[in-house]
C-alpha positions as CSV (number, residue, x, y, z in Angstrom):
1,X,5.6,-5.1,-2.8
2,X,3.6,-3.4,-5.3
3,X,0.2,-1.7,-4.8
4,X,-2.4,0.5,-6.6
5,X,-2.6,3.3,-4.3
6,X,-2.2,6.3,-7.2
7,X,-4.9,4.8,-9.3
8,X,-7.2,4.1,-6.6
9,X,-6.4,7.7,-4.8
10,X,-6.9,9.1,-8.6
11,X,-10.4,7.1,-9.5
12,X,-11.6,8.8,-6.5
13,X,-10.8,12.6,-7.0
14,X,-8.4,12.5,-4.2
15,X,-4.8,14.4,-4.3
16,X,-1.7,13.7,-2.4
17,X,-1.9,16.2,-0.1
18,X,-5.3,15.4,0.9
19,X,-4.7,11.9,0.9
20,X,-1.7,12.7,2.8
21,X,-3.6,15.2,5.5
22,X,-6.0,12.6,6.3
23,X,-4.0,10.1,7.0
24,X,-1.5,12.2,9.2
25,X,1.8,11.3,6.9
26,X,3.6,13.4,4.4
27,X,3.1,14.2,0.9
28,X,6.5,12.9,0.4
29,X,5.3,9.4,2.0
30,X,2.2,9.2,-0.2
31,X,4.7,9.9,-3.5
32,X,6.6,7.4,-2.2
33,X,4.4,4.8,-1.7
34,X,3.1,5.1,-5.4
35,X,6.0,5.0,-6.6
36,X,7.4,2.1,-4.5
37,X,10.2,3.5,-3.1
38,X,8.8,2.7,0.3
39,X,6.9,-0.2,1.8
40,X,4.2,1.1,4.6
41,X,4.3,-0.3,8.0
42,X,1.6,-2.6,8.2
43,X,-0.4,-0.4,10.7
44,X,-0.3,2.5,7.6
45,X,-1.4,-0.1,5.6
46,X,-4.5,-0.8,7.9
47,X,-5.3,3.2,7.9
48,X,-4.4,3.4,4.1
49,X,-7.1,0.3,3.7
50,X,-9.9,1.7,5.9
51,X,-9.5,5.0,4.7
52,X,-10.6,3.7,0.9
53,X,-13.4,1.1,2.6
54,X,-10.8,-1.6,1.1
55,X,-8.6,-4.9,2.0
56,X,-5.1,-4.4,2.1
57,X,-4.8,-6.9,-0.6
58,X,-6.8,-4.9,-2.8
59,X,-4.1,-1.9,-2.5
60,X,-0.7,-4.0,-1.8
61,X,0.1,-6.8,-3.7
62,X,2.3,-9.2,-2.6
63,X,5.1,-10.1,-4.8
64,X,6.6,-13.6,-4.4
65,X,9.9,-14.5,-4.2
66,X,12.2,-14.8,-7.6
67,X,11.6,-18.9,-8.3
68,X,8.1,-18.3,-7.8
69,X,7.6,-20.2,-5.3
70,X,6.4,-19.2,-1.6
71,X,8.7,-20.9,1.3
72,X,7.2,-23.1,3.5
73,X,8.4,-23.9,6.6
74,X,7.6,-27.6,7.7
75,X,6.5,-28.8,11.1
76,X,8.3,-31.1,12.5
């Protein structure tokens, strides 16, 4: 999953480690994130939203799978 949380946080004036404070995570987590080495838990991704005034799919985009396509499961 990607997401624009470093040029959001960076539009805004806001550094890591107050990003980081705020949301009562690491430093360490926030570099992470941006660099997407890490997928938040979707409950961080609720604070991470709220915190910017923001959907979370205006921070993480979804990436679909590698055909494209999104699987759908039928009903019987």
């Amino acid at each position: 999953m990607k997401n624009r949380l470093e040029e959001i946080r960076k539009s805004r004036g806001i550094k890591q480690e107050e990003l980081a404070r705020d949301l009562a995570v690491s430093r360490q987590t926030i570099g992470s994130l941006e660099n997407g080495r890490y997928n938040p838990s979707i409950m961080l991704a609720f604070k991470i939203a709220r915190y910017f005034n923001m959907l979370i799919e205006d921070v993480f985009i979804y990436e679909e799978g590698q055909n494209g396509e999104v699987q759908k499961h039928e009903e019987m």
